[in-house]
N, C-alpha and C positions, 0 to 999 in steps of 0.2 A: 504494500500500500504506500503511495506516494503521500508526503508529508500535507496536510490543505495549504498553507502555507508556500511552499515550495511552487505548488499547481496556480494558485495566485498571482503570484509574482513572475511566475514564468510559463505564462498557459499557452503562447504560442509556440513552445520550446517543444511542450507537451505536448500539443497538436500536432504538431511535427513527427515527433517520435512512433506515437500512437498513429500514426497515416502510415509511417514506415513498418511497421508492423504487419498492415493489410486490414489495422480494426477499425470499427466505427468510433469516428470521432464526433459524432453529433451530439452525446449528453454534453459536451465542452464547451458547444456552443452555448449551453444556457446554465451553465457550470458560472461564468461569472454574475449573471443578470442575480443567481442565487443566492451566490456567496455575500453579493453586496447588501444585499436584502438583509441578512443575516446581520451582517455587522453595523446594519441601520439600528435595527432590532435590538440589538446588544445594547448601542450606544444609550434608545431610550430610554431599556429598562433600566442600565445603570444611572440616567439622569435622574426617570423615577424613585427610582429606591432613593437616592440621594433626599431627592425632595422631602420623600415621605420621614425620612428620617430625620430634617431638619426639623418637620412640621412636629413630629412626635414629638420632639422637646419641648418646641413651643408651645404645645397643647400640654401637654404635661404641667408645664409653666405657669399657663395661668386657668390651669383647673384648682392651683394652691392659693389664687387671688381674691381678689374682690367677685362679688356676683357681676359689677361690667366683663371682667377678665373673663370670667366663666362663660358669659355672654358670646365672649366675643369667639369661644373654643368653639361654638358649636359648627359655624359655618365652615371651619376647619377640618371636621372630623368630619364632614360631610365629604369634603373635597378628597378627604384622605380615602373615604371608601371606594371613590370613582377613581383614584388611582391605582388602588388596588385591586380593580375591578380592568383597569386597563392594564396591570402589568400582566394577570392572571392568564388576559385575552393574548399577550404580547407571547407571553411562555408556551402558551398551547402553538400558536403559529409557527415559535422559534422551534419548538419539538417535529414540528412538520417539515420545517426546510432543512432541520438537521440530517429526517432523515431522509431525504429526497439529494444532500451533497453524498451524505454515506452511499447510498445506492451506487451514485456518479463515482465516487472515486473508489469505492471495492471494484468497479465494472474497469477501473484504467488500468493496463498493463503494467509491469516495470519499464523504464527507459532504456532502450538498448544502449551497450556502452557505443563509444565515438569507435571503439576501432575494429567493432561488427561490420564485416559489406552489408549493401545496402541490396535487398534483392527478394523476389518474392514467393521464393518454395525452396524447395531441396536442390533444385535444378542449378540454384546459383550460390549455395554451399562452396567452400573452398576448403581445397583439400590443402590441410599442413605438413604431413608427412606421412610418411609407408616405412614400416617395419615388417620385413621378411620375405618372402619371395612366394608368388603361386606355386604348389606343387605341379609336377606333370605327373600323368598315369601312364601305364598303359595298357588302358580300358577306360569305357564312357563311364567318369563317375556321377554316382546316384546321388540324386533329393537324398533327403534325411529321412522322407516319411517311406519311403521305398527299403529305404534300409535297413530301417528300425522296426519296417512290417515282416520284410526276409526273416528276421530273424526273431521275430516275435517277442520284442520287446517294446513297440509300440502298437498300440491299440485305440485307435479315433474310436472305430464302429461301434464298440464295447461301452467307450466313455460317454460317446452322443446316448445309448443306451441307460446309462447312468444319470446327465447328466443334460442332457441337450450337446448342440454343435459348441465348437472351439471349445474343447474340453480336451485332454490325451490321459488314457491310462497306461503308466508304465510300469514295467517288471522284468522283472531279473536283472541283466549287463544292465539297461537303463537305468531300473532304479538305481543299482548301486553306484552306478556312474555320478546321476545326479548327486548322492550323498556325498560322495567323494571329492566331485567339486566344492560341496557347501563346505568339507571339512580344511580342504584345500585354501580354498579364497578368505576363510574367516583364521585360520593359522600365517596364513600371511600376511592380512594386514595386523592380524594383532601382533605376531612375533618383530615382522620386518618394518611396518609402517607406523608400528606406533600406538594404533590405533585399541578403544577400550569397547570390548564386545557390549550388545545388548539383546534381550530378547525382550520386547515388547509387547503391548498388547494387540491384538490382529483387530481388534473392532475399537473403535475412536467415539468421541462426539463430536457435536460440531463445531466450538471453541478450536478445539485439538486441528479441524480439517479447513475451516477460517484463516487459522493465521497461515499455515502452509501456501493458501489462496486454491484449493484446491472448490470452498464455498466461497461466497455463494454460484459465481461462474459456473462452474462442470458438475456440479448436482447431478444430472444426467449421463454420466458418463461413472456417478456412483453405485455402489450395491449397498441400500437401506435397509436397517431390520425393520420391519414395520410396527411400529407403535411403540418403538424405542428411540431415543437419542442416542446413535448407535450405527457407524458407516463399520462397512470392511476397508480394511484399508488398503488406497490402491500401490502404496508403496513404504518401505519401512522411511522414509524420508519425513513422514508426516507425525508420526509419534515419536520416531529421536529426536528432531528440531524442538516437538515441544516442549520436551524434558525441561527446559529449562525456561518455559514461557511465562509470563509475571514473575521473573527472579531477575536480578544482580549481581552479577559475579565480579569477582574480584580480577583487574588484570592478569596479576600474576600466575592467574590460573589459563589464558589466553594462551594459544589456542586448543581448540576442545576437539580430538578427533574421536569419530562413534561410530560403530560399525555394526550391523546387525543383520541376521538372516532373516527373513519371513516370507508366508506365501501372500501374493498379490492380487487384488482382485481389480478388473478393472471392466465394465460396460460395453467398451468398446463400440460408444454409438457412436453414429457417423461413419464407422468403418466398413458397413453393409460390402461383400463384395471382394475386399482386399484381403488379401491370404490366405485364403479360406482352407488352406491343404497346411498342413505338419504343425509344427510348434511355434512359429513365429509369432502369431497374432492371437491368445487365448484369454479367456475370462479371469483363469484363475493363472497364476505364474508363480517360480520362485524369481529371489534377488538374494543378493548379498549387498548390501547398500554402504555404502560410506555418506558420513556428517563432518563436515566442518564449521566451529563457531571461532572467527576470528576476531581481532579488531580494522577496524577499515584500513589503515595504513597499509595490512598484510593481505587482504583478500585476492588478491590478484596474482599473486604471489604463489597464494595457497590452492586459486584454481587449475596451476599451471602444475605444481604435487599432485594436487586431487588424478589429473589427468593424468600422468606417467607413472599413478601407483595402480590406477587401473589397467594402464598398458601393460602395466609388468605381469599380470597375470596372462593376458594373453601370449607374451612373452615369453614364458615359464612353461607356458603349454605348446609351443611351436606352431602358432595361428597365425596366419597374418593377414593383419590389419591396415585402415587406415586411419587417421587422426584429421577431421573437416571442421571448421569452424562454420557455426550455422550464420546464414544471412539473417537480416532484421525481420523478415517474412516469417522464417520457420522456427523462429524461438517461441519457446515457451511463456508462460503467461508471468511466472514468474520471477525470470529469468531474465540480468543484465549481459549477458556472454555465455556459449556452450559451445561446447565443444563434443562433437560427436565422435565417435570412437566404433566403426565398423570392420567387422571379419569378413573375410570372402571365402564366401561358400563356391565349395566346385563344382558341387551339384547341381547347384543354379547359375553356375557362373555370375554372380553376381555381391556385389557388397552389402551387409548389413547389419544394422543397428543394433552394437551389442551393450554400449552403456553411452550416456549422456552426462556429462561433467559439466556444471554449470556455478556461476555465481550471483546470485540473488541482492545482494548487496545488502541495506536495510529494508529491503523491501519487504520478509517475511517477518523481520526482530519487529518490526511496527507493527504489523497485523499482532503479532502475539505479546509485546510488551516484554522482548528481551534484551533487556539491557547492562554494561559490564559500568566500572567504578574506574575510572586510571588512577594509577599510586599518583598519592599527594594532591585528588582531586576529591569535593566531595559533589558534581554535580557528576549525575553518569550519563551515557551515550548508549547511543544504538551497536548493536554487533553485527556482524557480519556473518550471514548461514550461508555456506557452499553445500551441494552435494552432488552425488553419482554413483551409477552401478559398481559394483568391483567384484562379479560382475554380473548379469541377469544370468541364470544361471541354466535355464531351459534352452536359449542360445547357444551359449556357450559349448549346453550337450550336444546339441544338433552341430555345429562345428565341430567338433569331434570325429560325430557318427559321420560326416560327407569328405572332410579333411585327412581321418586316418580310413576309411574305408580302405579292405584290399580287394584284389581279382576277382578271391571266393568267395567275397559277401562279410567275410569276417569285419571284425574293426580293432585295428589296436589301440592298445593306450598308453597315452604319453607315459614319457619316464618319471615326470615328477608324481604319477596321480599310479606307479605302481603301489607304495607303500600303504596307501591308502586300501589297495586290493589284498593283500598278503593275510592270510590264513592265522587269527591269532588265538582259535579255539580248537 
């Protein structure tokens, strides 16, 4: 959430940014007409109050006098009622336009930063770098879902049966596979990057899904229990970040890295149509997620680690990737700069999105009111929340399954994710 203040003073900055994005920018246009209203409002009531509180005295004053004095209170307290009657009127209004700015400004994006292209889909994404080289075969290597059906460790049909579409049931190699990575990706960031595990809770409310900015915008694209205050959540990004929402931290405790497994749930409206075949695009998902709480000096800094501790898994597992920096079009809602991070699959010959490394700036610490202390300050400031996959983890399998695929259908596995497989009973 953008500061009101900041949107005031620089609405045509905001206009601007928000056009570059591809959003509507028409609540903006009556975004000022409002705000002024507002601070007319304000001005009154505080002129009011003022008054009435001169008056009180004076009334007070000479209810202790003479019967003229007393005389002369009454047409006073008469006036005081009609003040009170208009500040009353003024509050109810000012509650109206408050929440009509609220609406406007939960509905504005973050500002993409200055050194985002400027462009309006994936199409004009720019790529940063490539780490590793395509394999060659020789043989036409398979889709994932082709692969993982050979050999009966994936099962759509079963799942849709279970579960409706964009569902997968996996077993045997698969499951163990997947667990392998979770045990994999959460021993690395926690041993090598630092970082301090979490297992959270899989269902939020909407405080919790607010300040992330996931509410009120994408409602629609949540899973609601019904007659609960109570989402699934579509990422573990939204209950780490809140950890620490209405709190204060102390600098020295700066910066805050968090990591956490969980499974995903995500709607996936709007996407009617696209990917309809393997594990790319499903309801329910895993992640291994990384949090970063900085202070702003370091955030930029810290998105540029976020990303290369992600890569390192890909890295570690012999994938290769590319690193794109998204244009102002295809960024996220909450999201000043991201950087995407895709594998290519040879089954599809194609590249794709296996985590999104992004920095939010203060944009989510405002929705949620987290704020850090600097040594030898005692007013505090807004933090800084980064986050990204490290790495989605149903991905990740499926690069595996099309990447090590061999001749006979088999699949190997990488060298770091044997010990993982090794027989300890």
């Amino acid at each position: 959430m953008l500061e009101l203040r900041f949107i005031r003073e620089n609405i045509e900055l905001v206009k601007e940014k928000t056009a570059l994005r591809g959003a509507d920018t028409t609540p903006l246009d009556t975004f000022m007409e409002i705000d002024q209203r507002r601070l007319q409002i304000l001005g009154e009531v505080e002129s009011l109050k003022n008054k009435r509180n001169v008056a009180s005295k004076e009334i007070a004053r000479l209810k202790q006098g003479s019967d003229e004095e007393k005389s002369q209170a009454e047409p006073m307290i008469i006036e005081m009622r009609d003040i009170g009657q208009k500040i009353k009127e003024l509050d109810t209004e000012l509650a109206e336009i408050q929440e009509k700015l609220q609406t406007i400004v939960m509905a504005i994006p973050n500002l993409c930063h200055d050194s985002v292209p400027v462009g309006n889909d994936e199409s004009d994404n720019i790529e940063v770098r490539t780490w590793g080289t395509k394999r060659e075969y020789s043989f036409e290597p398979k889709p994932h879902w082709e692969v993982g059906e050979n050999l009966n460790v994936l099962d759509f049909e079963r799942a849709a049966k279970l579960s409706g579409s964009r569902f997968a049931l996996l077993s045997g190699f698969a499951s163990r596979l997947s667990r392998a990575l979770v045990n994999f990706m959460l021993d690395l960031h926690t041993q090598k990057h630092g970082y301090t595990e979490f297992m959270p809770p899989f269902l939020v409310n909407t405080p919790t899904m607010t300040a992330t900015g996931q509410l009120p915008k994408f409602e629609e694209d949540l899973f609601k229990i019904a007659e609960w205050d109570l989402y699934l959540i579509p990422t573990a990004e939204v209950p780490i970040t809140n950890i620490h929402r209405d709190e204060t931290i102390d600098e020295k405790d700066l910066p805050l890295n968090y990591t956490a497994y969980t499974p995903c749930f995500r709607s996936e409206a709007g996407s009617h149509g696209r990917d309809t075949r393997g594990l790319i695009r499903q309801h329910q998902f895993e992640k291994v997620e990384l949090v970063k709480i900085t202070t702003p000096e370091t955030s930029m800094d810290a998105l540029e680690d976020l990303t290369r501790e992600a890569e390192t898994v890909l890295q570690m597992l012999g994938l290769h990737y590319r690193v794109v920096t998204l244009c102002s079009g295809d960024l996220g809602f909450s999201a000043t700069k991201t950087y995407d991070i895709e594998v290519w699959l040879p089954g599809q010959q194609a590249y794709r999105e296996i985590s999104s490394c992004s920095n939010t700036l203060d944009f989510q610490a405002r929705r949620g009111s987290i704020r850090y202390r600097p040594e030898g300050q005692k007013k505090s400031k807004l933090v800084h929340t980064l986050n990204g996959s490290g790495l989605a983890v149903g991905r990740t399998l499926l690069a595996i399954l099309e990447t090590y695929q061999q001749e006979d259908g088999s699949v190997a596995i990488p060298e770091v994710l044997k010990p993982y497989f090794e027989k300890r009973f």
